[in-house]
matplotlib code that plots the C-alpha trace (Angstrom):
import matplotlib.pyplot as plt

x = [0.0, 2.8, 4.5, 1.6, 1.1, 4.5, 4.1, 0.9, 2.7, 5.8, 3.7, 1.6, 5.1, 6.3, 2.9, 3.1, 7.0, 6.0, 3.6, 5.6, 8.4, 5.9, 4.4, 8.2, 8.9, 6.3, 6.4, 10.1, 9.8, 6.5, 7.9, 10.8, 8.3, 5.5, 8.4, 9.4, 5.3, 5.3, 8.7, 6.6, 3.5, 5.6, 7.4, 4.1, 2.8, -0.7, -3.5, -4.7, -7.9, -10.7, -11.2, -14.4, -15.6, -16.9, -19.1, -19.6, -23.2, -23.3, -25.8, -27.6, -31.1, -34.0, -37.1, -39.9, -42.5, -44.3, -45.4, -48.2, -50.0, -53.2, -55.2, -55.7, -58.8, -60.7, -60.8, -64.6, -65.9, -69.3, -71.7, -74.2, -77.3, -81.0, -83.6, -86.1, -86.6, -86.0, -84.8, -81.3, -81.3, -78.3, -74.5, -72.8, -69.5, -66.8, -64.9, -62.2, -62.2, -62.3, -65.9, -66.9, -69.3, -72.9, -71.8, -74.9, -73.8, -76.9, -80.0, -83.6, -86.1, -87.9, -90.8, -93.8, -92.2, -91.6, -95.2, -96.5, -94.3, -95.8, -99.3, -98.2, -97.5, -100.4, -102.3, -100.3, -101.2, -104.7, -104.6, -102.2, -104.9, -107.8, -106.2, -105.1, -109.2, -110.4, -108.1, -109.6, -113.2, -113.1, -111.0, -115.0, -116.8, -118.1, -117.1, -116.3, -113.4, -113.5, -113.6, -109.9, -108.7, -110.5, -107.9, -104.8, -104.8, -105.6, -102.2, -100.3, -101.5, -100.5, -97.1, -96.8, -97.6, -95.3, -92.4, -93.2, -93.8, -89.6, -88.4, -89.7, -88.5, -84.8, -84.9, -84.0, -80.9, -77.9, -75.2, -71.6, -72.0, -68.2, -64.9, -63.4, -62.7, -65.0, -64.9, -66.0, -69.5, -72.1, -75.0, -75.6, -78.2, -80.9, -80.9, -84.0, -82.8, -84.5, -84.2, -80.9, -78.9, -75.3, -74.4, -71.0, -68.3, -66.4, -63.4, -61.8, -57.9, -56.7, -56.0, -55.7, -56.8, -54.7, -56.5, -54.5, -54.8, -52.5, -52.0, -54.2, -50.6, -50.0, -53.0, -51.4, -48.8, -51.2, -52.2, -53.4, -51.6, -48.3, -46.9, -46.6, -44.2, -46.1, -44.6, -46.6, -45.5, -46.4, -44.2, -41.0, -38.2, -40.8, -41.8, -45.1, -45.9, -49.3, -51.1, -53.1, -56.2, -58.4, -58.3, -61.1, -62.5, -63.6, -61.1, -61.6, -62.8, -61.6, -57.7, -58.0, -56.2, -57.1, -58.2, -56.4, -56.7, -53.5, -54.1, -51.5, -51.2, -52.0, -52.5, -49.6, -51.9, -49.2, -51.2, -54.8, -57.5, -57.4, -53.5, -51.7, -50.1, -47.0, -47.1, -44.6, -45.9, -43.8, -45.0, -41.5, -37.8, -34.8, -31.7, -29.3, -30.7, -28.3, -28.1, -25.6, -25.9, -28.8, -26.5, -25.2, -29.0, -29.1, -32.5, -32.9, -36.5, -38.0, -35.5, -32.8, -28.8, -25.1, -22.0, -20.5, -16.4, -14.9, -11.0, -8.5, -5.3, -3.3, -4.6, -4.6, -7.7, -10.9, -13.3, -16.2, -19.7, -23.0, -25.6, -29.6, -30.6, -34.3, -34.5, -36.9, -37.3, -35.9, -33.9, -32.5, -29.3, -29.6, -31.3, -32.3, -31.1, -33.2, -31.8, -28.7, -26.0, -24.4, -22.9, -19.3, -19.6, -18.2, -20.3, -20.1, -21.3, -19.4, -17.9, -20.7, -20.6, -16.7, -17.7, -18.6, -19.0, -18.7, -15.5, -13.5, -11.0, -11.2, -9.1, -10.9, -10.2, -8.7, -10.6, -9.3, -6.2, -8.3, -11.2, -8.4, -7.3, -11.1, -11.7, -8.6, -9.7, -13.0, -11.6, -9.7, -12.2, -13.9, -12.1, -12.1, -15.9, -15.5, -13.5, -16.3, -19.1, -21.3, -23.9, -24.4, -27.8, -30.1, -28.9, -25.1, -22.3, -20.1, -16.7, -15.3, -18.6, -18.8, -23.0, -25.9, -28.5, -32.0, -35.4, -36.8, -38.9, -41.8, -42.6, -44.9, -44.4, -47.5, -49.2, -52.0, -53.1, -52.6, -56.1, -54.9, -54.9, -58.2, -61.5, -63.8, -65.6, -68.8, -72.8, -73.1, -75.2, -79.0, -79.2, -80.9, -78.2, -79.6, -76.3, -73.0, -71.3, -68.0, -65.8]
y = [0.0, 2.6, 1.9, 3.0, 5.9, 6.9, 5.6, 8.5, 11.2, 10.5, 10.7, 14.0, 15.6, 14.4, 15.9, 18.8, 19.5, 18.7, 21.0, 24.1, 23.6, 23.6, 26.9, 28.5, 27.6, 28.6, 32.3, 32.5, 32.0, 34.0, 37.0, 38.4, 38.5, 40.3, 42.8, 43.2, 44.1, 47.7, 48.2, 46.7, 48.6, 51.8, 51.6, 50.7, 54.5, 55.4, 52.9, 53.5, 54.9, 52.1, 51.3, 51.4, 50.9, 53.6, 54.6, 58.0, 59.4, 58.4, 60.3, 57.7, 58.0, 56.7, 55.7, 56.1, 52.7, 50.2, 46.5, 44.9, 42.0, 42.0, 40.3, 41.5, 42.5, 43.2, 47.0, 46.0, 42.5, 41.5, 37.9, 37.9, 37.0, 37.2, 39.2, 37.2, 33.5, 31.7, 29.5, 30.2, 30.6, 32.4, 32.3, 35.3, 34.4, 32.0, 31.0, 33.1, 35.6, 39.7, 41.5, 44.8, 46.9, 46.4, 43.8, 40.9, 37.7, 36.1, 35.6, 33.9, 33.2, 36.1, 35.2, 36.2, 39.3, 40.3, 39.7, 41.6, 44.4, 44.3, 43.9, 47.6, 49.1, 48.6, 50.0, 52.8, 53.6, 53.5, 55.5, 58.3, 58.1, 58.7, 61.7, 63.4, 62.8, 64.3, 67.1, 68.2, 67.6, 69.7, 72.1, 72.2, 72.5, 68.6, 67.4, 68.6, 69.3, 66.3, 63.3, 65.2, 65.2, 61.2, 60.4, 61.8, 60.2, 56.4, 57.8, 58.1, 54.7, 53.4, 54.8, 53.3, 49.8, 49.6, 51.1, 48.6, 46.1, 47.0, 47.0, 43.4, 42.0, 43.9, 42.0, 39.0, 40.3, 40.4, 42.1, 43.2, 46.1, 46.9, 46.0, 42.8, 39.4, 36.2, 33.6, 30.1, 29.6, 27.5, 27.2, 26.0, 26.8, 25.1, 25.5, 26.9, 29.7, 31.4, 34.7, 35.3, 32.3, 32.6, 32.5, 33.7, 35.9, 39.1, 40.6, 44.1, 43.3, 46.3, 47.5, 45.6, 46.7, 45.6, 46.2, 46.0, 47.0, 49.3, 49.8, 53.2, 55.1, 55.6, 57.9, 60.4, 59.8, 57.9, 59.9, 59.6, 58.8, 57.8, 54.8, 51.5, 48.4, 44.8, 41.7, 38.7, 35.4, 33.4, 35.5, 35.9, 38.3, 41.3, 44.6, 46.4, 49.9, 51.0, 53.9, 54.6, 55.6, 55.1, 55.6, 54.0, 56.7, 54.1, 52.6, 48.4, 48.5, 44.8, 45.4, 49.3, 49.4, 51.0, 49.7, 51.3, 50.6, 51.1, 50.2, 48.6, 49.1, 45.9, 45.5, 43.4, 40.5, 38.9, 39.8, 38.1, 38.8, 36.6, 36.7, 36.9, 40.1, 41.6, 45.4, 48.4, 51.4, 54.4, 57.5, 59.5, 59.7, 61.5, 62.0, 63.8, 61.4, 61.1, 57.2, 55.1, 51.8, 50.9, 49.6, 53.0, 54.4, 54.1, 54.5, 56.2, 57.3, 57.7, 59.6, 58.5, 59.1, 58.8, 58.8, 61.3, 61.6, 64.9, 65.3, 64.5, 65.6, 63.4, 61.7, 58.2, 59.7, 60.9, 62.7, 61.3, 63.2, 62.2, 63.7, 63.2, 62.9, 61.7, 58.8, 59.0, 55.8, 52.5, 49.7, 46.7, 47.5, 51.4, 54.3, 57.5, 60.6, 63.5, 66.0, 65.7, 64.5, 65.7, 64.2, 62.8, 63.2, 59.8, 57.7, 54.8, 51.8, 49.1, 49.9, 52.4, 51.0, 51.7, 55.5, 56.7, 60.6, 62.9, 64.5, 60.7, 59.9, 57.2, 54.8, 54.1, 50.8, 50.1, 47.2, 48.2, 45.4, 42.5, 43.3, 43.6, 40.3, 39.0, 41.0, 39.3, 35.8, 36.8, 38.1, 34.7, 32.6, 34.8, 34.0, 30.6, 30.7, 33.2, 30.3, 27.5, 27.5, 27.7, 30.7, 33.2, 33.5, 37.1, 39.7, 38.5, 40.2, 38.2, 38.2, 40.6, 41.6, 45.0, 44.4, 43.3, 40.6, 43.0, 41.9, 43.0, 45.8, 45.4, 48.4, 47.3, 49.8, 50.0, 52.6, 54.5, 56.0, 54.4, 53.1, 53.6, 57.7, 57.2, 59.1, 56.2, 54.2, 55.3, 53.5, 50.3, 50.1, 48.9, 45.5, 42.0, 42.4, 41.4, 41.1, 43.0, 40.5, 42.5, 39.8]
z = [0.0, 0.6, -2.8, -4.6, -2.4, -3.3, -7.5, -7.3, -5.9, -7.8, -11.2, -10.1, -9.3, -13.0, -14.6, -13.0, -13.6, -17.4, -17.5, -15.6, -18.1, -21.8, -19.9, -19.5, -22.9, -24.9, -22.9, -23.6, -27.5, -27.5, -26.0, -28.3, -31.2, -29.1, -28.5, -32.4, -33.3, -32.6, -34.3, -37.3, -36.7, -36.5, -39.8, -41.9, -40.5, -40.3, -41.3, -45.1, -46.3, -47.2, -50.4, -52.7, -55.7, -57.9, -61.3, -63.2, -64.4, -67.6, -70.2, -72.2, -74.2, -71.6, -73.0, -70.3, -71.4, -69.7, -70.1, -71.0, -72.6, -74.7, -77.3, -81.2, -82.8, -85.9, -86.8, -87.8, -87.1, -87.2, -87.4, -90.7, -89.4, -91.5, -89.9, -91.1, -91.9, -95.3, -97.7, -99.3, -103.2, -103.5, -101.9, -103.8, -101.8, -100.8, -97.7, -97.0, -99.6, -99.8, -100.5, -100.9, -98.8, -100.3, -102.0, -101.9, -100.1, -99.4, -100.8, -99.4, -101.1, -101.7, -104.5, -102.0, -101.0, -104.4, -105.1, -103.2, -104.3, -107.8, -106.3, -104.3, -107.2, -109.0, -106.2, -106.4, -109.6, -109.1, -106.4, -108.3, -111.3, -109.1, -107.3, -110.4, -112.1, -108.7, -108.6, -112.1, -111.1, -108.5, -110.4, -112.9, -109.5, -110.1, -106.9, -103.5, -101.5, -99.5, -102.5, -103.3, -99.6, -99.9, -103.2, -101.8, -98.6, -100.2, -102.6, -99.3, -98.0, -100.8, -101.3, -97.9, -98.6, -101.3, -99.2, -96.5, -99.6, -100.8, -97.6, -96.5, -99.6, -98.6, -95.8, -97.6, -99.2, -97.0, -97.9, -96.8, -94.3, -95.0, -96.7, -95.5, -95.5, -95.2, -93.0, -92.9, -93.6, -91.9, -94.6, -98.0, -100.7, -99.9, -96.3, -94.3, -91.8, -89.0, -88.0, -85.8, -87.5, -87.7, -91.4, -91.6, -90.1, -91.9, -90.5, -91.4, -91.4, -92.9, -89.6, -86.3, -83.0, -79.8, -76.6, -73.3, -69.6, -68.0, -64.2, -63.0, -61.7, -65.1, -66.2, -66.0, -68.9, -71.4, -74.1, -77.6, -80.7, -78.5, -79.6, -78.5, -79.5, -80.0, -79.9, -81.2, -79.9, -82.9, -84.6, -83.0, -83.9, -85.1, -83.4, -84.7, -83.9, -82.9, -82.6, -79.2, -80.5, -77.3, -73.6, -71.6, -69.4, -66.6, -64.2, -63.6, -60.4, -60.0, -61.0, -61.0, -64.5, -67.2, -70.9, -73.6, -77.5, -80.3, -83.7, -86.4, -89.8, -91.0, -94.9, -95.6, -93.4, -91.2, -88.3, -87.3, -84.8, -81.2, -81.5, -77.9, -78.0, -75.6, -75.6, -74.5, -74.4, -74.7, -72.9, -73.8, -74.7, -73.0, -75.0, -71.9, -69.0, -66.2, -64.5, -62.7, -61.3, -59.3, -55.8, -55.6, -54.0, -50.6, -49.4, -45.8, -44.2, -47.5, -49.4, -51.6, -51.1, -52.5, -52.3, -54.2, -54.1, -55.1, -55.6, -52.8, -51.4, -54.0, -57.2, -55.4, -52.5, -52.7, -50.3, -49.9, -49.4, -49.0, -51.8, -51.7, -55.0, -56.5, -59.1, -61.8, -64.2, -63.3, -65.3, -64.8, -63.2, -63.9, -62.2, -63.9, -61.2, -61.7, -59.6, -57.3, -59.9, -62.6, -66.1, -64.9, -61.2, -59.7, -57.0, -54.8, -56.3, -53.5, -49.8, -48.6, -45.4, -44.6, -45.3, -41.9, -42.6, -44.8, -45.9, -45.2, -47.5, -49.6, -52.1, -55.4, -56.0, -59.6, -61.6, -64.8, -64.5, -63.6, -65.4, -68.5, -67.8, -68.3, -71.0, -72.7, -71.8, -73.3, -76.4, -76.8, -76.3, -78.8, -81.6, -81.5, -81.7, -84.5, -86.5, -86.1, -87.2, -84.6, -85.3, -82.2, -80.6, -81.1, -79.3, -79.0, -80.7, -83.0, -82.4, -85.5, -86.6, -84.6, -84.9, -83.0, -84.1, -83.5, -84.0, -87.0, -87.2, -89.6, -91.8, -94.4, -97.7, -98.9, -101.3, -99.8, -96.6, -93.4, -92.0, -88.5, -89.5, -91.2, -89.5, -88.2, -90.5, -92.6, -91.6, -93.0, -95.9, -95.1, -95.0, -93.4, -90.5, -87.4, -85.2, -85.1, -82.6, -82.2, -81.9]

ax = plt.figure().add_subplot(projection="3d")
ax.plot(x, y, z, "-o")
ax.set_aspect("equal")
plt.show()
């Protein structure tokens, strides 16, 4: 029992012994360079100022638009359908194919009708030759005032019946209420039609409508005959310009937007009514509008701020100052400045936090040699596409080219004027049109 009494103290000594001496060492290395750090800290002098990265106010052309989506129309579009019912005797028309306003499409059967025209006329007649006799019989004093009164009202009746006579028998001649182009039809000769029947469609295509919603904020910058930019899906890589020709006085309760309507100049026909439509409407265009990049803002309380660095003691620094400005149209990555800024002033796009006040100095931090080293990689890389044959997407530059692949814009050359300029269309000609299904 006392050996291992002493074996335990004799190992707790040892541990402890260990332990002194790895203490003593370790301070007596540590300590000579903990003495050397200020001689260090002395000869690099005073700490440097931060660094940040900055942008000028560049002056590019602005276009102030907004985005929107919409459906395509028929300038005029309407359903034929007879007032009346019938048998078809005539189709003066096929599918698909232009017609001209008055011209007769349909005809029923219209032998009754056109009976009792003739049977209206001759009435007429009898009562136009009785009138005249009684006019010069009373004119001799053989008759009184009253047989004349008597013979010029039955000549009235009559010219009434056979106006009602014509106008029934019109009834059964439809015809095309306006230029355009047929659809498909739904009847043959032969068929029997009641009143209200569909017979067939005609769509004006000269010019197309686009109808499209806009949100209420922007009221006040919609206008007439601005112009707006359509995109059709089903025809990629074209712009069309429209024409606002309509604002829609009431506000959509349910999406408080507001229903405008443009029209294209359609007459080369690449464009067709119930087409999905993407529309940007321009309300204006700034030549000499100031931006810079969209991280320089920095939004406090409701107002908007920058950094704005002004010349230093030596070309290397910078004093920095804090600038409220106010930002007018928005883009991705860019920020129009409307007041606050000027062309060429230089502002703090990375490092705003390290400024603490105004009047700090600052280092702008050069990215001109590494972003020349990327833009050298790039440019390699570059040429080596150039040399397959591998053809660049829309909207990339090719390497050597110096241009832009653009989507077309479609500008039809066509003689005449443009029907979206034209004064709104004149009545439709009388007719057995019953509907005018605007479609």
């Amino acid at each position: 029992m006392a050996s291992k009494a002493i074996y335990t103290v004799v190992a707790a000594v040892g541990i402890a012994a260990a332990s002194g001496a790895a203490w003593w060492y370790q301070n007596r290395t540590a300590r000579p360079a903990t003495q050397a750090e200020p001689l260090v800290g002395s000869a690099s002098g005073p700490a440097r100022p931060p660094a940040v990265e900055v942008a000028r106010v560049e002056v590019i052309k602005l276009t102030d638009e907004a985005q929107a989506v919409g459906s395509l129309r028929s300038r005029q579009s309407v359903v034929l359908r007879p007032e009346v019912s019938g048998r078809v005797t005539q189709l003066n028309f096929r599918d698909g194919e232009r017609v001209r306003r008055g011209q007769l499409l349909v005809q029923l059967d219209d032998q009754l009708q056109l009976a009792q025209v003739q049977q209206s006329q001759a009435e007429l007649s009898i009562a136009q030759a009785n009138h005249k006799r009684n006019q010069e019989l009373v004119a001799q004093n053989f008759i009184s005032q009253r047989s004349v009164d008597e013979s010029a009202a039955n000549l009235e009746v009559a010219q009434a019946k056979l106006a009602l006579a014509r106008a029934t028998a019109a009834r059964l001649r439809i015809v095309a209420p306006f230029d355009g182009i047929t659809g498909i039809r739904n009847i043959s000769v032969g068929d029997y039609l009641k009143d209200g029947a569909d017979i067939v469609n005609i769509e004006d295509m000269d010019a197309i409508f686009v109808d499209f919603r806009l949100p209420e904020r922007l009221q006040t910058k919609l206008q007439k005959g601005q112009t707006a930019w359509v995109d059709i899906d089903a025809l990629p890589g074209r712009k069309y310009p429209a024409l606002i020709q309509a604002i829609d006085p009431l506000v959509d309760a349910n999406g408080r937007s507001i229903g405008v309507r443009a029209c294209i100049d359609n007459r080369h026909f690449q464009l067709r009514p119930g087409m999905f439509a993407r529309v940007t409407a321009v309300f204006g265009e700034r030549d000499n509008a100031r931006t810079i990049p969209e991280e320089a803002i920095l939004p406090q309380a409701g107002r908007q701020f920058v950094i704005r660095l002004g010349d230093g003691p030596d070309q290397d620094t910078k004093i920095a100052q804090r600038v409220e400005v106010k930002v007018g149209i928005r883009r991705p990555g860019r920020v129009e400045i409307t007041e606050g800024l000027q062309a060429g002033d230089v502002v703090v796009t990375a490092g705003q936090q390290r400024v603490q006040k105004d009047g700090m100095p600052v280092r702008v931090l050069d990215l001109n040699r590494q972003a020349g080293s990327a833009a050298a990689g790039a440019s390699a890389a570059a040429a080596t596409a150039a040399g397959s044959d591998a053809v660049a997407p829309p909207g990339v530059p090719v390497a050597g080219a110096g241009a832009r692949v653009s989507p077309r814009v479609s500008t039809p050359r066509l003689d005449g004027p443009n029907p979206c300029n034209m004064a709104s269309a004149e009545p439709a000609p009388r007719s057995g049109l019953a509907g005018q299904a605007a479609r």
